[in-house]
C-alpha positions as a Python dict, from the first residue, in 0.01 Angstrom:
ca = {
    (1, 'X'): (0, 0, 0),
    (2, 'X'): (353, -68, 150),
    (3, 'X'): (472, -17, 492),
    (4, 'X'): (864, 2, 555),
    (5, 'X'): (1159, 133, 691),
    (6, 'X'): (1020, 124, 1033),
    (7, 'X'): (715, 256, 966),
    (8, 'X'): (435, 204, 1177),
    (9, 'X'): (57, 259, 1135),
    (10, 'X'): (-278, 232, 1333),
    (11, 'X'): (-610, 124, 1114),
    (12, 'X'): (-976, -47, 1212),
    (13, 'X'): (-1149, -253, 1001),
    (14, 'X'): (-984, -309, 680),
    (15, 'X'): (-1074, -526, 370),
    (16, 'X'): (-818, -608, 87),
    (17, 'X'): (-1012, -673, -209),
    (18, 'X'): (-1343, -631, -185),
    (19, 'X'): (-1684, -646, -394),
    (20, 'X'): (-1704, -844, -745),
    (21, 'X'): (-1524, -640, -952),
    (22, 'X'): (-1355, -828, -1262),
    (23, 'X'): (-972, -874, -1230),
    (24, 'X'): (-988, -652, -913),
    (25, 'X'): (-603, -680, -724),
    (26, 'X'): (-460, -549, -472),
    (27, 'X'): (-135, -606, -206),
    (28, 'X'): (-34, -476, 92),
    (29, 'X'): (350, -517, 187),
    (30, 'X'): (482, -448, 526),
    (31, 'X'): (862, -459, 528),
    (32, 'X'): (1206, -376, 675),
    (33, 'X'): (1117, -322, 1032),
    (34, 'X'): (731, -158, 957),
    (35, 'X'): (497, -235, 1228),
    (36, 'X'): (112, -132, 1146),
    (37, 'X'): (-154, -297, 1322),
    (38, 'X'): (-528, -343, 1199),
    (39, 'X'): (-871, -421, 1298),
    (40, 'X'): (-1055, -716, 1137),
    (41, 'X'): (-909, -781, 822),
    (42, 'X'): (-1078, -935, 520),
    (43, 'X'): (-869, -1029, 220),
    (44, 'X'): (-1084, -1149, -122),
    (45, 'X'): (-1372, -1219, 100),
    (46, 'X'): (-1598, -1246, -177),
    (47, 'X'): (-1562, -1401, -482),
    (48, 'X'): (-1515, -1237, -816),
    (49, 'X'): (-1367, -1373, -1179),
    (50, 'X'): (-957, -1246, -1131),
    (51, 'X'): (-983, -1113, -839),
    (52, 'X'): (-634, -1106, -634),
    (53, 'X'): (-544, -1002, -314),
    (54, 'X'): (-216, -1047, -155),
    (55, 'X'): (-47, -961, 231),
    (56, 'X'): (316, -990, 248),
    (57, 'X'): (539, -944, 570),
    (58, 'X'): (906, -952, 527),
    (59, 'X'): (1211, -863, 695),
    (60, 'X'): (1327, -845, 1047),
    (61, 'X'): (1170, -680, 1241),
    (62, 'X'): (850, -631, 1052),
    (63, 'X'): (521, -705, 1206),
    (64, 'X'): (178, -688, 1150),
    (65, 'X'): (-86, -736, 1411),
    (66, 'X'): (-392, -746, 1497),
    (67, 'X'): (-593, -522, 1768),
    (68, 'X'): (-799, -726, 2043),
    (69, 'X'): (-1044, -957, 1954),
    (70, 'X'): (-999, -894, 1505),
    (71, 'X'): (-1094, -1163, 1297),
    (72, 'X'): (-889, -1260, 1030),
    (73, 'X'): (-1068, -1385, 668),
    (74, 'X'): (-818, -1514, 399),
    (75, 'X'): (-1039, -1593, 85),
    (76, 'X'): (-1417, -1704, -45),
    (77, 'X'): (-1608, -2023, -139),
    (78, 'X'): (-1587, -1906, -466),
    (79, 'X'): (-1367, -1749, -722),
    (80, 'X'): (-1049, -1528, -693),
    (81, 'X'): (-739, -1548, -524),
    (82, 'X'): (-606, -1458, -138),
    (83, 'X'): (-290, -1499, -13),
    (84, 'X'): (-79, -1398, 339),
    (85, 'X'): (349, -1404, 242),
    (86, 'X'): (506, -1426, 620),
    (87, 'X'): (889, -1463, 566),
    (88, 'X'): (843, -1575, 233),
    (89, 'X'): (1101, -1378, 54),
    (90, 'X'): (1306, -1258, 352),
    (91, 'X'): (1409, -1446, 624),
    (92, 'X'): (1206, -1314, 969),
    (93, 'X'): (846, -1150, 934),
    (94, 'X'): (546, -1161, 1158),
    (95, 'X'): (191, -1189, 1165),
    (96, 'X'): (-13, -1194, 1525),
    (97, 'X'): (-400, -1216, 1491),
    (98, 'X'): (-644, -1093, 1703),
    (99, 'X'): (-834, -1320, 1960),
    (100, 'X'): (-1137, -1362, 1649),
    (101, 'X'): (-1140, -1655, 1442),
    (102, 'X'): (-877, -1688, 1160),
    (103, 'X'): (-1056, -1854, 850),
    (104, 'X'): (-883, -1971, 566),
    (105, 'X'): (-1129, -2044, 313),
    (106, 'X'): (-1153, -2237, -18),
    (107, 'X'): (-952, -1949, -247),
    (108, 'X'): (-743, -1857, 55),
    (109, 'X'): (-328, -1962, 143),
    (110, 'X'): (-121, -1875, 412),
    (111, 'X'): (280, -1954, 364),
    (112, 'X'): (486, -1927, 619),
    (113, 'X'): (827, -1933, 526),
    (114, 'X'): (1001, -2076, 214),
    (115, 'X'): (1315, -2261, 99),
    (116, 'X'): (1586, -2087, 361),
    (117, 'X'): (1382, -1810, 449),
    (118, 'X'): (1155, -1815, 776),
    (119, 'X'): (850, -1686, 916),
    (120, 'X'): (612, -1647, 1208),
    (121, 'X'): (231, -1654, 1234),
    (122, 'X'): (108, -1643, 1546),
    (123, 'X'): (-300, -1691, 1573),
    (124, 'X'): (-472, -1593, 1905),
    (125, 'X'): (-766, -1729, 1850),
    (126, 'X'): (-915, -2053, 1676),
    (127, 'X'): (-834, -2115, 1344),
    (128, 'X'): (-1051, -2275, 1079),
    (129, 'X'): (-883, -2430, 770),
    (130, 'X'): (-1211, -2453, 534),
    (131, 'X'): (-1081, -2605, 181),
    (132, 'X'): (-794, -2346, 206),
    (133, 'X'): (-478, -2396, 282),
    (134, 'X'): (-167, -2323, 531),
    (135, 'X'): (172, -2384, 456),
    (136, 'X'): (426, -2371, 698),
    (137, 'X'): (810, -2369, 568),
    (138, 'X'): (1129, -2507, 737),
    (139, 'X'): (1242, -2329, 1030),
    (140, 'X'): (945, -2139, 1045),
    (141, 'X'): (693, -2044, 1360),
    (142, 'X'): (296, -2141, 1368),
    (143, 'X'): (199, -2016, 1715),
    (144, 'X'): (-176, -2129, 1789),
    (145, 'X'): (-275, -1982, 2138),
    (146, 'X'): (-294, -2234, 2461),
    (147, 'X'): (-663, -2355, 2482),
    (148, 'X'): (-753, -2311, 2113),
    (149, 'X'): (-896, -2519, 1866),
    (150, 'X'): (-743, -2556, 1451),
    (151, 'X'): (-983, -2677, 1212),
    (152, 'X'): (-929, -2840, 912),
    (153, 'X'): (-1255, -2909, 720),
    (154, 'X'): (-1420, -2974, 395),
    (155, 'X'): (-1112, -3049, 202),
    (156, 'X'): (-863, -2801, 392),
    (157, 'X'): (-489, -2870, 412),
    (158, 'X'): (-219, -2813, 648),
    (159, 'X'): (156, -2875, 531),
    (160, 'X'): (412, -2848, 791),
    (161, 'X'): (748, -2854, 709),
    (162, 'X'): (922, -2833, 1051),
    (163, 'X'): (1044, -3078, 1262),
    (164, 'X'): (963, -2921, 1636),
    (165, 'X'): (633, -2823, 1634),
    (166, 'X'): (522, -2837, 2003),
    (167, 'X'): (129, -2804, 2057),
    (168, 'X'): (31, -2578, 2300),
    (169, 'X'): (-128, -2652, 2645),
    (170, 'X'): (-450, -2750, 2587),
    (171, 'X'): (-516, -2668, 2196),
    (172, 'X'): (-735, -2909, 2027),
    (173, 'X'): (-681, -3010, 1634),
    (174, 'X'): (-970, -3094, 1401),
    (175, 'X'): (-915, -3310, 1072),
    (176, 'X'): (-1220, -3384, 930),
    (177, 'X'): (-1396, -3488, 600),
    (178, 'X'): (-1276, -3654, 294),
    (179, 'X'): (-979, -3456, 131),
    (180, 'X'): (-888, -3262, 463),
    (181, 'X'): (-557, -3316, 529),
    (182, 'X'): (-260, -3234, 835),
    (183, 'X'): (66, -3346, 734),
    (184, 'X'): (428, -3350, 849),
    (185, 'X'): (658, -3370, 574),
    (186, 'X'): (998, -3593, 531),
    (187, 'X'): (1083, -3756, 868),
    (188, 'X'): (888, -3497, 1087),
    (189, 'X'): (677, -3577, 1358),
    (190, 'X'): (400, -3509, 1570),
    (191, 'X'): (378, -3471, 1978),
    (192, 'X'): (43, -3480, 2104),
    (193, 'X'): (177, -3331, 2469),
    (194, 'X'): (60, -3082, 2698),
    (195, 'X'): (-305, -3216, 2710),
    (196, 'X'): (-328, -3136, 2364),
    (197, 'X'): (-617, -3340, 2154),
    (198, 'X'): (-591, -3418, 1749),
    (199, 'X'): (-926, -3554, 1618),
    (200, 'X'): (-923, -3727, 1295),
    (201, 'X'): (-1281, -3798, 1170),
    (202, 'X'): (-1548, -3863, 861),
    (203, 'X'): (-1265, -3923, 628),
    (204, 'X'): (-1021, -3671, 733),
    (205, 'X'): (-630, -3750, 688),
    (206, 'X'): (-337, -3716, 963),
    (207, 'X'): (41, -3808, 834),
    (208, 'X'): (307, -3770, 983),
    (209, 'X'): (649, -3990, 1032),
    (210, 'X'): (552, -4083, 1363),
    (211, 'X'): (322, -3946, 1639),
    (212, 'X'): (443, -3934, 2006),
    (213, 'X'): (178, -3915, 2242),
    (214, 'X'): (275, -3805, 2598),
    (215, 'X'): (616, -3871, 2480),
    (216, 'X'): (752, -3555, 2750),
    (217, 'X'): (545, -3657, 3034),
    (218, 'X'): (211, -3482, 2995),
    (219, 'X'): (-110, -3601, 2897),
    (220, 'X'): (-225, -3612, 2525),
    (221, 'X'): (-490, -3726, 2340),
}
């Protein structure tokens, strides 16, 4: 299904590959200025041999949200394939969750942004990285709610690419067991500011090229 040319739409609950099917795909494209908004949305949630499910968001001006408190599940445990495109292919393109939990699981990838093209994901709620994986391009936006809590468990990896991420009041980051990983690429760095927290634990992995606690004049843990 593709959304564009300004296009808007209104839909609940909505899942993007579902069942066990064999070789199953499916995308949904929102682009040039399209706006729909969704319920909980569930892409690949469980896992079948080939299965493929794919959200991309490109353009300026496109958007697609979620409605009030929607939870957002990229992927399964198991087999298959899902993946969220946010300025991938296009510079500008937006994805806002709902105030749910946004899990990335084990067959699951979020890119935001890549090469000269930029994105923006912006998660409401607290975000669990569960041996998935979120990548966030050059020049590109990830906009975790003040007060909320990324995890990044049982082998889960974030990759960020940008060189002014700024936590937001509050949040709280979770790196933790072997193979989980948060890293700043190339010379970027990490401000733990506005009484922001970053837990590294039980053989979890933080790297970045330097980390700046308090470095503005707020707390940070």
């Amino acid at each position: 299904i593709t959304f564009s040319n300004a296009a808007t739409g209104s839909l609940g609950a909505t899942t993007l590959v579902g069942g066990s099917t064999t070789g199953s795909t499916g995308t949904l494209n929102v682009l040039s200025g399209a706006t729909p908004s969704f319920g909980n949305l569930f892409i690949t949630n469980s896992g079948g041999t080939g299965m493929s499910g794919t959200i991309n968001v490109n353009g300026t001006g496109s958007l697609l949200s979620q409605t009030g408190a929607s939870q957002l599940t990229v992927g399964n445990g198991t087999l298959g394939t899902a993946t969220i495109n946010i300025g991938t292919t296009a510079t500008d393109g937006t994805f806002s969750t709902g105030t749910g939990l946004t899990l990335i699981n084990k067959t699951g990838t979020v890119n935001v942004g890549s090469g000269a093209n930029s994105g923006t994901f912006n998660v409401n709620g607290d975000v669990t990285i569960d041996n998935g994986a979120l990548n966030l391009g050059a020049g590109s936006t990830f906009a975790l709610a003040s007060g909320k809590t990324m995890t990044i468990q049982n082998g889960g990896t974030a990759t960020f690419s940008v060189n002014n991420y700024i936590p937001p009041s509050g949040a709280i980051y979770n790196v933790t067991g072997a193979g989980s990983t948060w890293q700043f690429t190339g010379s970027n760095s990490l401000p733990i500011v506005f009484n922001s927290q970053v837990n590294v634990s039980a053989g979890g992995t933080l790297s970045a090229n330097a980390i700046n606690v308090a470095s503005n004049g707020t707390a940070g843990t």
